[in-house]
Backbone as a printed PyTorch tensor [residue, N CA C, xyz], in Angstrom:
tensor([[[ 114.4430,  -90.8440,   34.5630],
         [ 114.1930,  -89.4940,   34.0870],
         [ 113.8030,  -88.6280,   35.2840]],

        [[ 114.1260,  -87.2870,   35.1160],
         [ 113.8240,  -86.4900,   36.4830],
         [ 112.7530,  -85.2570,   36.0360]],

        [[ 111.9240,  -85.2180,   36.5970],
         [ 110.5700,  -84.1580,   36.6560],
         [ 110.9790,  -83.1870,   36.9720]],

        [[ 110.3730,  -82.0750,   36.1420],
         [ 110.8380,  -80.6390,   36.2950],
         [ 110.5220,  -80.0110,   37.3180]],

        [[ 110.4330,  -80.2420,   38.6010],
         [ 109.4050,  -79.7670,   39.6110],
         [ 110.9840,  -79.9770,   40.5200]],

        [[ 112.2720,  -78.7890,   40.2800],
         [ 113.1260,  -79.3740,   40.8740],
         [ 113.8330,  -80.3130,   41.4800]],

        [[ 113.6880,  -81.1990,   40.1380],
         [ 114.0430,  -82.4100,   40.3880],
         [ 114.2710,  -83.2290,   41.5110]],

        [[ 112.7160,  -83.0500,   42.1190],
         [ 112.5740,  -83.5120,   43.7310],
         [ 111.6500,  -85.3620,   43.0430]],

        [[ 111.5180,  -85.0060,   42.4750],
         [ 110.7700,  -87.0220,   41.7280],
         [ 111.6060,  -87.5490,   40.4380]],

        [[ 111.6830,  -88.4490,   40.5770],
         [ 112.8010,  -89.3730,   39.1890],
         [ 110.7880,  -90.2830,   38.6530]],

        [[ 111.5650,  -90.6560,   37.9830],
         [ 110.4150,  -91.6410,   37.0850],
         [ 111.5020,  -92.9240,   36.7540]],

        [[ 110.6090,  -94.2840,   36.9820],
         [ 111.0440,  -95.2020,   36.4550],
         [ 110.7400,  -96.2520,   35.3990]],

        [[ 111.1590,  -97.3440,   35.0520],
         [ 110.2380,  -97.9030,   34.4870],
         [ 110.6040,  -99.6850,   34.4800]],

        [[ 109.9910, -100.7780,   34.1460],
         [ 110.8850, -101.5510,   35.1710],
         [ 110.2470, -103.1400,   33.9330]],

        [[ 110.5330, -104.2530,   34.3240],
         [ 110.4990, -104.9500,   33.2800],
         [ 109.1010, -105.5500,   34.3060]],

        [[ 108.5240, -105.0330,   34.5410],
         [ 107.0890, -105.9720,   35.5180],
         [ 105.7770, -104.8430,   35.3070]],

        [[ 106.2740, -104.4450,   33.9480],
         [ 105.1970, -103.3780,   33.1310],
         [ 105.5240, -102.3420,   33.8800]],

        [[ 105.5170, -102.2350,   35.0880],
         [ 105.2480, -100.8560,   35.7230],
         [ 105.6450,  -99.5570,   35.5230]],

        [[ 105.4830,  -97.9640,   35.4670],
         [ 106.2610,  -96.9560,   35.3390],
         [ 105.8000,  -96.7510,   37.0360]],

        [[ 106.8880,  -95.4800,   37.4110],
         [ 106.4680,  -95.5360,   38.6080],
         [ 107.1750,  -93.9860,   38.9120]],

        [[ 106.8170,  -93.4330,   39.4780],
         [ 106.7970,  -91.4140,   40.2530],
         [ 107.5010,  -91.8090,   41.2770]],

        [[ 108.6340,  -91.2260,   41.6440],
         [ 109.4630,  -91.5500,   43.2880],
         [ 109.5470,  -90.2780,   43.2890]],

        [[ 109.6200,  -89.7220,   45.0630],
         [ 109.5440,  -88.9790,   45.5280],
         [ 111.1130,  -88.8130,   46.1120]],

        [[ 111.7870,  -88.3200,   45.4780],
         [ 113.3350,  -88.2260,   46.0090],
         [ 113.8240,  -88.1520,   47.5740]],

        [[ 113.1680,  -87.1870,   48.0530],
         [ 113.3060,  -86.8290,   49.3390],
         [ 112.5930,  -88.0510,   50.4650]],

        [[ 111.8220,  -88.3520,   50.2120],
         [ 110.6670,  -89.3750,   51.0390],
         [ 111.0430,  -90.3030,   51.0150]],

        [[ 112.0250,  -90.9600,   49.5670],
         [ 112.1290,  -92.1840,   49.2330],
         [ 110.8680,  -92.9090,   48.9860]],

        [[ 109.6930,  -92.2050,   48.7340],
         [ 108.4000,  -93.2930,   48.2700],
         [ 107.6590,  -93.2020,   47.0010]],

        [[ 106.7440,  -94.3140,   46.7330],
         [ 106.6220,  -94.2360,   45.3800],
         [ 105.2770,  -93.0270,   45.3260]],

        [[ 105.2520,  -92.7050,   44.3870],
         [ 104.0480,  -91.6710,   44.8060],
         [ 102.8100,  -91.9010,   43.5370]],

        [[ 103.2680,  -92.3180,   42.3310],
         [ 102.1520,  -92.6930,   41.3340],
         [ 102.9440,  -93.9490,   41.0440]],

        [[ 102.5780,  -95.2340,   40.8800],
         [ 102.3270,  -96.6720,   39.8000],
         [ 101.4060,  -96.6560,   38.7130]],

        [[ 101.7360,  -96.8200,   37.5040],
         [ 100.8990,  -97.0210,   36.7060],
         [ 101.3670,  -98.0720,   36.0740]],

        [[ 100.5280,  -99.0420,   35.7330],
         [ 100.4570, -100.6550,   35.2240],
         [ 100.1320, -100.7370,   33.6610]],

        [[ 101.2400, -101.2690,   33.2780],
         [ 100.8070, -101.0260,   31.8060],
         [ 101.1110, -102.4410,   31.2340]],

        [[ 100.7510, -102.7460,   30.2590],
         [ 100.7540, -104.6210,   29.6190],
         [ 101.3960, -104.9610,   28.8950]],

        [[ 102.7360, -104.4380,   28.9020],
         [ 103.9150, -104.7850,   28.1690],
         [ 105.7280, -104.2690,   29.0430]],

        [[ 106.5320, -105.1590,   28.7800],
         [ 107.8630, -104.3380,   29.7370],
         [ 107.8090, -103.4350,   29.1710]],

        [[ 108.3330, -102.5950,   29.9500],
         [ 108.9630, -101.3550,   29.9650],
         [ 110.8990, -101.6820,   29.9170]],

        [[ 110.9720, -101.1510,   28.3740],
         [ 112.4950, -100.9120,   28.2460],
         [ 113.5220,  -99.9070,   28.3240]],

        [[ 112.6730,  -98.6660,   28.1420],
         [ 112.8730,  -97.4970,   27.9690],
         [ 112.1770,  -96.3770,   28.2200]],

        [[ 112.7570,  -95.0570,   28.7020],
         [ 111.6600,  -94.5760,   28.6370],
         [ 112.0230,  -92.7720,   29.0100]],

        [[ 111.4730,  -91.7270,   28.7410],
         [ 112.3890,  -90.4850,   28.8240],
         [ 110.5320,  -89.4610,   29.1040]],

        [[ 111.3580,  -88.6350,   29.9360],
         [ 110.3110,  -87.4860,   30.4300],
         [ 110.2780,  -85.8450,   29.5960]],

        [[ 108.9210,  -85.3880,   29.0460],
         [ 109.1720,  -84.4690,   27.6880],
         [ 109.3540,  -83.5480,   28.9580]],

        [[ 110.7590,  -82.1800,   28.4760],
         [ 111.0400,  -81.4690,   29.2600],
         [ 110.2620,  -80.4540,   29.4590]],

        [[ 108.5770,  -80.1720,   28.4830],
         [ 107.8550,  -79.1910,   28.7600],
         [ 106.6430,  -79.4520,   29.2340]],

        [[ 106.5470,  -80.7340,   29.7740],
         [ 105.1480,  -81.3100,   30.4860],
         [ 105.6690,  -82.7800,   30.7930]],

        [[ 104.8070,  -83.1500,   32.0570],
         [ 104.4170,  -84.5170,   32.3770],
         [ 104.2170,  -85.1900,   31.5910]],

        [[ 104.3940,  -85.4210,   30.2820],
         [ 104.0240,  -86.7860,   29.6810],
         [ 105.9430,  -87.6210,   29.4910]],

        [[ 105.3790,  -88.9240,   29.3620],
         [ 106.2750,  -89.6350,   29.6230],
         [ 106.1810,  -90.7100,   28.4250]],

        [[ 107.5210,  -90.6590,   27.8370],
         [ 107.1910,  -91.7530,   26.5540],
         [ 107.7100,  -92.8120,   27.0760]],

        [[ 107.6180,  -94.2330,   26.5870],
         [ 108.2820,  -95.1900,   26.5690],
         [ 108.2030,  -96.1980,   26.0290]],

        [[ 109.3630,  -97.2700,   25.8110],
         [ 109.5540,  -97.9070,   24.6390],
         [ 109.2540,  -99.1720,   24.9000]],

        [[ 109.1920, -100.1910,   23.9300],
         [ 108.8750, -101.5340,   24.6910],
         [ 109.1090, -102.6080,   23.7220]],

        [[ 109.2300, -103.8190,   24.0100],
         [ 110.0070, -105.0820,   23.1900],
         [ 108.8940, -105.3850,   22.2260]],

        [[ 107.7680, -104.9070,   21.9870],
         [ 107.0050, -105.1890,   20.8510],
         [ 106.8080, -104.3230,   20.1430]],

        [[ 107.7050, -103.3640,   20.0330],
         [ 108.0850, -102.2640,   18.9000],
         [ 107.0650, -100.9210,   18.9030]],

        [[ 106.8460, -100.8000,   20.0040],
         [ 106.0410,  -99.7930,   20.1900],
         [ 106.2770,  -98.8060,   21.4530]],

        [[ 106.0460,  -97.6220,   21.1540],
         [ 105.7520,  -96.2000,   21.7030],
         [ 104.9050,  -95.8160,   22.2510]],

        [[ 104.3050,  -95.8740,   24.1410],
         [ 103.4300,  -95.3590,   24.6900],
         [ 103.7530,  -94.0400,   24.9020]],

        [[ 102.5280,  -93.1300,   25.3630],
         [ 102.8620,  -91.9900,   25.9810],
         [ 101.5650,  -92.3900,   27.4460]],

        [[ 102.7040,  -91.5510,   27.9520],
         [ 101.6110,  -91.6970,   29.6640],
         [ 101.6730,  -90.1160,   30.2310]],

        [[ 100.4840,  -89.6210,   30.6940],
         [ 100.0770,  -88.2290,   31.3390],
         [ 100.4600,  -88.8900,   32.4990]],

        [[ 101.1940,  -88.2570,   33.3370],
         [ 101.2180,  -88.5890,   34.6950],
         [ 101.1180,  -87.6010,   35.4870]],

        [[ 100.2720,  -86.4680,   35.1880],
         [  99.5290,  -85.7610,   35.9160],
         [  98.3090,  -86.3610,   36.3580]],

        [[  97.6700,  -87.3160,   35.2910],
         [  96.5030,  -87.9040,   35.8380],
         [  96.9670,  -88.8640,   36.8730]],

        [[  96.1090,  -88.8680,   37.8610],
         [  96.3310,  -90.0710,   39.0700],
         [  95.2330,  -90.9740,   39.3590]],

        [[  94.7670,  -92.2120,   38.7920],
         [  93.2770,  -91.9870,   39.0790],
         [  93.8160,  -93.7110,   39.4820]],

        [[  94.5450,  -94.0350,   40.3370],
         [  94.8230,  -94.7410,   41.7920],
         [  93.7250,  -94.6260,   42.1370]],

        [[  92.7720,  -94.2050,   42.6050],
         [  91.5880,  -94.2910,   43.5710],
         [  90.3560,  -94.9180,   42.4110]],

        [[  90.5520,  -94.9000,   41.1520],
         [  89.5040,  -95.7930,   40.8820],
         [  89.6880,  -97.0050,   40.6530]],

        [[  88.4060,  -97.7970,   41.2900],
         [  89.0100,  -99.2670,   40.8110],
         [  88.8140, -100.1210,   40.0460]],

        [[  87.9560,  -99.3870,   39.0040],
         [  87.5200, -100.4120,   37.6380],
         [  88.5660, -100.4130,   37.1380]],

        [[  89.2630,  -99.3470,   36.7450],
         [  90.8920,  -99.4740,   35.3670],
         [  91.6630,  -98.1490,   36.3760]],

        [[  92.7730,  -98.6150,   37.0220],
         [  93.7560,  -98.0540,   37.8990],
         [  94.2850,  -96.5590,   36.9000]],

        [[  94.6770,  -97.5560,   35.7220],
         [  95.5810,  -96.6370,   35.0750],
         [  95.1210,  -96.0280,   33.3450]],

        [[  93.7560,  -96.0680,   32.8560],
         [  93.5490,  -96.2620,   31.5490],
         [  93.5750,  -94.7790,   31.3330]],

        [[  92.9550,  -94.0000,   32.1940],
         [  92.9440,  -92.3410,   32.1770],
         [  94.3170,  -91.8200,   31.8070]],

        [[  95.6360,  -92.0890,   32.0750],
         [  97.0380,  -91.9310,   32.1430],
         [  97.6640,  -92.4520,   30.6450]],

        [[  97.0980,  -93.5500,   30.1660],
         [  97.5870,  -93.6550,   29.0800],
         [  97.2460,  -92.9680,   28.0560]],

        [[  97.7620,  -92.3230,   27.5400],
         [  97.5390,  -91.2230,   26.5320],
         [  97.4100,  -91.6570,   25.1160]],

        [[  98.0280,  -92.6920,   24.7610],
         [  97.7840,  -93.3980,   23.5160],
         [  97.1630,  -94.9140,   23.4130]],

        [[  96.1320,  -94.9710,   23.2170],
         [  95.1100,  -96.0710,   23.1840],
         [  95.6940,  -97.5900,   22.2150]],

        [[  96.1980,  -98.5580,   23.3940],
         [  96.9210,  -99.4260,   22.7010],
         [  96.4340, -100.1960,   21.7930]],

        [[  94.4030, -100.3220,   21.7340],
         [  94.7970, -101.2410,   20.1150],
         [  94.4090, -100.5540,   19.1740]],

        [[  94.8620,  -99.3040,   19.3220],
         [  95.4020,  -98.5750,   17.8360],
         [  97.1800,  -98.2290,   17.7140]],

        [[  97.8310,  -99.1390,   18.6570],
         [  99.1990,  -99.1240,   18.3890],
         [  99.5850,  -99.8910,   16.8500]],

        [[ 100.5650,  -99.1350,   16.6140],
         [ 100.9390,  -99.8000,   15.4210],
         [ 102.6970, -100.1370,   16.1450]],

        [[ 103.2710, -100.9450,   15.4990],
         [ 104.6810, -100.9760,   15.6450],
         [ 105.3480,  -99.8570,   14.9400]],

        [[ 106.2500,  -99.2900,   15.8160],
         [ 107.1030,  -97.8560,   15.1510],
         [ 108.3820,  -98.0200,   14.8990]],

        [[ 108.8280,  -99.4140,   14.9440],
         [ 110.5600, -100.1330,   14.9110],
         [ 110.4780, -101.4870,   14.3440]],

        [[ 111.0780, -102.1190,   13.7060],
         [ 111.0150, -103.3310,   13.4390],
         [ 111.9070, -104.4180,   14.1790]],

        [[ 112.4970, -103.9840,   15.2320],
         [ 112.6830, -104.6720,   16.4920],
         [ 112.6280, -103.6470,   18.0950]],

        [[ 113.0490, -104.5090,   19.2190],
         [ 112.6560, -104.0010,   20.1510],
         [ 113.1570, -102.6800,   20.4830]],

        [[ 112.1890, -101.7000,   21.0960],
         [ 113.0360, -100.6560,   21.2880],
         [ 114.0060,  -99.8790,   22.8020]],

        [[ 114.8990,  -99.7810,   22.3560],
         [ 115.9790, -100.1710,   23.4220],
         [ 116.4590,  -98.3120,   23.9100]],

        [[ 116.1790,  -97.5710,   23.3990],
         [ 116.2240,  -96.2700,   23.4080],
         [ 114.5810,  -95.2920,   23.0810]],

        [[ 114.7000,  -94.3200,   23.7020],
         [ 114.0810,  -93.3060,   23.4970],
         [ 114.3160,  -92.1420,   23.9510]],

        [[ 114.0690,  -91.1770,   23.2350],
         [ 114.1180,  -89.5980,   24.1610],
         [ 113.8140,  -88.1930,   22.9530]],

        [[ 113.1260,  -87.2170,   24.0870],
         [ 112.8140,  -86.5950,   23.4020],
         [ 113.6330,  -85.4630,   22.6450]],

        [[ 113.0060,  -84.8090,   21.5710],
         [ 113.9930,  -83.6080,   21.0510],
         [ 113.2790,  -82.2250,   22.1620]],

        [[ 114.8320,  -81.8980,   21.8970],
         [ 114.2670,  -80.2700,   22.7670],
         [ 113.3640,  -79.3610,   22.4590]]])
């Protein structure tokens, strides 16, 4: 997915939990955030930084990735997750292999 910030950063997301901010031009990663399930899917809302994504246990995160809070080191990434996973419920009754947002 590509960030509205003239699509100078892509977003990824990768099967080793990770989502991850690349810096197009630099070629470097610029935010990691670690999350406890693969990442299968995953799409950027076109009117803000949040970032949904999908995952093989039937559930729907959202991640702020305006927050960066890399520099703390009790929980790297808990500030960023926007939806508090053990109040996930399953939103598919198998894995989810698509996502994206409406305009």
């Amino acid at each position: 997915a590509w960030m509205n910030n003239n699509n100078k950063c892509a977003v990824t997301g990768s099967w080793d939990h990770s989502i991850k901010v690349w810096d197009i031009e630099s070629q470097d990663c610029v935010l990691s955030l670690n999350g406890s399930k693969v990442v299968s899917c995953l799409d950027l809302a076109a009117s803000s930084e949040v970032v949904a994504t999908g995952h093989p246990d039937c559930t729907i995160r959202l991640w702020d990735i305006r927050v960066n809070t890399n520099n703390d080191t009790t929980d790297k990434n808990k500030a960023s997750l926007i939806t508090d996973s053990s109040s996930l419920r399953p939103s598919h009754k198998a894995f989810i292999s698509g996502i994206q947002w409406s305009p």
